[in-house]
N, C-alpha and C positions, 0 to 999 in steps of 0.2 A: 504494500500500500504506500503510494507518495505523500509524503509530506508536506502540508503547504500552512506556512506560518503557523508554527505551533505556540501554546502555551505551557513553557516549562515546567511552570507550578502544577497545572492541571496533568500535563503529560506525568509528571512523578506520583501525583495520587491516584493515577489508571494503575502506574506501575507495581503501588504497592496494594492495589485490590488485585490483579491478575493473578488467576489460578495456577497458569505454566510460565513457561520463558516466555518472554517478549526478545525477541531480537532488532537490533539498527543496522541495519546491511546498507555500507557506504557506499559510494560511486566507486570507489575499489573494487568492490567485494568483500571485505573485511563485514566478519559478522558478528556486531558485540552482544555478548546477553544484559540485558538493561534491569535482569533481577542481579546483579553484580551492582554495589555499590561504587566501585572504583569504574565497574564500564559508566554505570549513569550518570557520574561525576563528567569522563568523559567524552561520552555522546553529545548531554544535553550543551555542553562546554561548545562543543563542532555546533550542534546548529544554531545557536544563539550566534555564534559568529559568522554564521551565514543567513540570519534570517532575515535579513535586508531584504533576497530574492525570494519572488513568490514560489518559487517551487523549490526545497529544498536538498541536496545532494545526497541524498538519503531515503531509505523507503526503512517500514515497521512490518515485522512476519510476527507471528504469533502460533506455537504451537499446537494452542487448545483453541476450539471455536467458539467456546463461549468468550475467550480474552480478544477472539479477532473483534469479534460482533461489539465488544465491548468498545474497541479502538474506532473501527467504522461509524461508528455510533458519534463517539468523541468531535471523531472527521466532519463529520456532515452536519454540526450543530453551531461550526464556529461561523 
């Protein structure tokens, strides 16, 4: 799922209701797990430094379908 202007504070409280992993798969490839304290440190670190652009170099996976639907959810209310 792409990214578009998030909100860090809210992004970190989806983080800590999600049931499974949440992953940050960069424009790399690089796949961080965002239930890791040290990746969420720096994940949300990268997109706030990019969140000038509307779409951000990053996209959100999600294990469980209840955490996707949760994210989706998130997405579509900003």
């Amino acid at each position: 799922m792409k990214l578009y202007q998030i909100d860090a504070e809210k992004l970190m409280e989806l983080l800590e209701k999600a049931k499974g992993n949440i992953y940050l798969i960069t424009e790399d490839g690089n796949k961080l797990n965002l239930k890791s304290k040290l990746c969420q440190l720096y994940g949300v670190q990268k997109l706030l430094e990019s969140a000038k652009d509307s779409v951000l170099p990053a996209e959100l996976g999600a294990e469980n379908p209840e955490d996707e639907l949760m994210l989706v959810n998130y997405m579509m209310r900003k």
